[in-house]
Backbone bond lengths (Angstrom), bond angles and torsions (degrees), N, CA, C in turn:
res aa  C-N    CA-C-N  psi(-1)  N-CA   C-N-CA  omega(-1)  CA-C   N-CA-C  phi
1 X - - - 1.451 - - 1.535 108.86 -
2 X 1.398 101.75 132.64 1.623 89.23 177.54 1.713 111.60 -105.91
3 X 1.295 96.50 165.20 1.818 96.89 -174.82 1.135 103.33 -90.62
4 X 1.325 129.28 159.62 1.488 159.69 -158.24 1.825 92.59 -102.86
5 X 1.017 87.55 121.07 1.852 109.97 -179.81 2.014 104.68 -87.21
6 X 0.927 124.76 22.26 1.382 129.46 -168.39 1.583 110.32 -31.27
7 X 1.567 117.09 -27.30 1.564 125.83 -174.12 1.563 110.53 -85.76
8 X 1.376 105.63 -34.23 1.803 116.02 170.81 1.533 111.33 -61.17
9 X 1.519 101.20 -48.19 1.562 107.60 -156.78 2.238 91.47 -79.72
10 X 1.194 101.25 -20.35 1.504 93.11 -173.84 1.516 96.31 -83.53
11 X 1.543 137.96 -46.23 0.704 108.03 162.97 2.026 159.06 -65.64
12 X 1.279 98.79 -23.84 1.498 117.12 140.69 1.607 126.67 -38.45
13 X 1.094 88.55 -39.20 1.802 94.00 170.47 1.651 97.74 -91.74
14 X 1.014 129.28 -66.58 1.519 110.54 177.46 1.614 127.42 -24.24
15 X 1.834 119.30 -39.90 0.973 119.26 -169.97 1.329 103.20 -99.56
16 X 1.456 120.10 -22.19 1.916 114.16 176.00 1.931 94.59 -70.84
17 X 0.927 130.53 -5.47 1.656 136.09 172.13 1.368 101.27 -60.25
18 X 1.364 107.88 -69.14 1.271 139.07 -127.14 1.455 106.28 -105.19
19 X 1.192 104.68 -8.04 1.880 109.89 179.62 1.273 89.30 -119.83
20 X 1.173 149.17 -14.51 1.614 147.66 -157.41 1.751 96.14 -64.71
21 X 1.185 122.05 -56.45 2.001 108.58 171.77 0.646 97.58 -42.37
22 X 1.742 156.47 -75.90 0.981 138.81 -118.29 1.323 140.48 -119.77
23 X 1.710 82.34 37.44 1.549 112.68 -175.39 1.159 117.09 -100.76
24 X 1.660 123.11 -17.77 1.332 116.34 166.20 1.310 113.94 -87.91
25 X 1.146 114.88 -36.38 2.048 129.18 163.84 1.535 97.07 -32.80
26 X 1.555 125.33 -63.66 1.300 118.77 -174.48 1.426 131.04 -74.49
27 X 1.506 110.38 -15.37 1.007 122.91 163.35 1.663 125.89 -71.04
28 X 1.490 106.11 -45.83 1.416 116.27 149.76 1.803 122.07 -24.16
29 X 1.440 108.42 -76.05 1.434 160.26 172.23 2.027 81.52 -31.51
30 X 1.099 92.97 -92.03 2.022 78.88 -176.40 1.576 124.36 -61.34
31 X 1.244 95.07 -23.16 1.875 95.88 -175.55 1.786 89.02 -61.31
32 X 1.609 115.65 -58.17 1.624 97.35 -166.46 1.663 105.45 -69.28
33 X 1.432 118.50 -37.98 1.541 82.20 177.61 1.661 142.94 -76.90
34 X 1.710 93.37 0.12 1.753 99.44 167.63 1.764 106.47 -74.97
35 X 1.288 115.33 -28.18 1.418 111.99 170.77 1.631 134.07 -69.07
36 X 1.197 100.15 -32.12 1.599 119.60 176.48 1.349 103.51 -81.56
37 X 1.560 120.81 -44.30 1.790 113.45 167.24 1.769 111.39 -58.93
38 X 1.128 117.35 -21.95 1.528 119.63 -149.01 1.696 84.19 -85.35
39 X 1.880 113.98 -72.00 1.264 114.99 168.42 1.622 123.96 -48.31
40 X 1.371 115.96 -24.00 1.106 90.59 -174.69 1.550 113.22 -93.45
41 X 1.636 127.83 20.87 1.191 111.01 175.48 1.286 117.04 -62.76
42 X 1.631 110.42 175.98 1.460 128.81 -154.98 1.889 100.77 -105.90
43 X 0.751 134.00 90.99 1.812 119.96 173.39 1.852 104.90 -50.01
44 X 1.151 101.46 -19.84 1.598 82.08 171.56 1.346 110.35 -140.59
45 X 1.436 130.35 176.87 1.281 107.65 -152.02 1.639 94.10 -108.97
46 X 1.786 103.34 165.11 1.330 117.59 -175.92 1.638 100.10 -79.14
47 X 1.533 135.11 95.44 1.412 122.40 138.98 1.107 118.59 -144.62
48 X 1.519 108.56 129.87 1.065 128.12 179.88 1.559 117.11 -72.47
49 X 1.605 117.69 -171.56 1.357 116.95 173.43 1.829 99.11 -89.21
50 X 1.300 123.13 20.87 1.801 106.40 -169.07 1.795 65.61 -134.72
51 X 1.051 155.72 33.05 1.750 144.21 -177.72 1.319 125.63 92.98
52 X 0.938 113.46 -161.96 1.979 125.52 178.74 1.774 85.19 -109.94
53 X 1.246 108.94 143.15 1.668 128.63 -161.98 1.261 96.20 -102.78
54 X 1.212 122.74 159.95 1.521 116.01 -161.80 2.197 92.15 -92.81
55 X 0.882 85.94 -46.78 1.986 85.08 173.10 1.529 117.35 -73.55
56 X 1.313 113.41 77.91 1.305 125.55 -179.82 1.610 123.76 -137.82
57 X 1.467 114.82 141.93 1.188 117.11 177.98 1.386 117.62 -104.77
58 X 1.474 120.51 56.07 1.578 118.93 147.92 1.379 118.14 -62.64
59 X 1.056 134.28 -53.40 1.676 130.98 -154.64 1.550 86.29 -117.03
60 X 1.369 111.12 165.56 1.367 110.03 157.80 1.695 140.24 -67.69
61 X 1.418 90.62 -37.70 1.604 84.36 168.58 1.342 129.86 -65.11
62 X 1.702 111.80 -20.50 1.210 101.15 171.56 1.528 120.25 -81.07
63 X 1.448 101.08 -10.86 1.897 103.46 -174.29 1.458 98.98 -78.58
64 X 1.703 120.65 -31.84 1.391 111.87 178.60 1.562 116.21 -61.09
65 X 1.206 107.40 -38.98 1.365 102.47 -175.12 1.908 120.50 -102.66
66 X 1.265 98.01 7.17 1.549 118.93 160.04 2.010 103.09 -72.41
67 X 1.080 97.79 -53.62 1.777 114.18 -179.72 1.507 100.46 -62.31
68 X 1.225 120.19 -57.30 1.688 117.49 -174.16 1.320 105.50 -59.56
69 X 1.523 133.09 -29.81 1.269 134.81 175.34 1.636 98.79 -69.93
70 X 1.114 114.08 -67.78 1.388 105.84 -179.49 1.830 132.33 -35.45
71 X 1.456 89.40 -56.91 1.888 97.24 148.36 1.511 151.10 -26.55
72 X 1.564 86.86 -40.09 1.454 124.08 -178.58 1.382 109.00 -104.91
73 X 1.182 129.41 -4.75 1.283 119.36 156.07 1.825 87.10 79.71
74 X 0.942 154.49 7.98 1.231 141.92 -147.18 1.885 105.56 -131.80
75 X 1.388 89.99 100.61 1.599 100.72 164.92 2.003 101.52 74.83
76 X 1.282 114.53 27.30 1.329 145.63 -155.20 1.822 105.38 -76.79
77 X 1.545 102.94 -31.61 1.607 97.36 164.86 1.176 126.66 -88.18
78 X 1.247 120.27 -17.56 1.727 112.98 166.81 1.490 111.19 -76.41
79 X 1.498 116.92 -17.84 1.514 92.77 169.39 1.608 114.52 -69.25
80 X 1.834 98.44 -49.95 1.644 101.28 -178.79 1.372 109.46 -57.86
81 X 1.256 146.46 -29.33 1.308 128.91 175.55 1.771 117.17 -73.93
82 X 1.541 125.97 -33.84 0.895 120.18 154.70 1.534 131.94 -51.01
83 X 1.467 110.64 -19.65 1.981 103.64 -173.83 1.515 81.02 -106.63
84 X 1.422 140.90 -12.09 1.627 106.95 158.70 1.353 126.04 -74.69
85 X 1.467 103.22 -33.49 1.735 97.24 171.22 1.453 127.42 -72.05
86 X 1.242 92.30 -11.95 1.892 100.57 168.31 1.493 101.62 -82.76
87 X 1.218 134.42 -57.75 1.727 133.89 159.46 1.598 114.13 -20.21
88 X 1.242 105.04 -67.18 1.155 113.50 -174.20 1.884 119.13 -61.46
89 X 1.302 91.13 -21.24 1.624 100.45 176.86 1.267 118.37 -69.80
90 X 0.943 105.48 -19.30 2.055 120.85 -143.94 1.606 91.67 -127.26
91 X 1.386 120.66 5.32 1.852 97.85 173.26 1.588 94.06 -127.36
């Protein structure tokens, strides 16, 4: 027989409470960054003469998680300096 978790299940309900705003916020939150990865792919690919940069939008997964970096504020100028030197390549 197993025992009844009554403190798990109360807390589980505390946090399906308690996250419930912020489920359309997050839902929001990926819809624009699958869109900003989608637009922001590259028609040609990011490599330079030093490699392909780790913040790049060739494929999609990397534009998704090029964008989640961007989001995050985290390590946010090597992406922007990488899509100007790709700009700058291409005009």
């Amino acid at each position: 027989m197993v025992p009844r978790f009554d403190p798990v299940r109360r807390l589980v309900e505390i946090l399906e409470t308690t996250t419930a705003p912020l489920r359309s916020f997050v839902l929001v939150w990926v819809i624009l960054g699958v869109v900003c990865a989608q637009v922001g792919l590259v028609n040609g690919r990011m490599n330079f003469s030093d490699g392909v940069p780790r913040a790049n939008f060739d494929y999609f997964g990397w534009a998704l998680l090029c964008v989640l970096q961007l989001f995050t504020t985290e390590n946010w100028y090597e992406a922007e300096m990488c899509a100007c030197l790709h700009r700058l390549a291409y005009e």
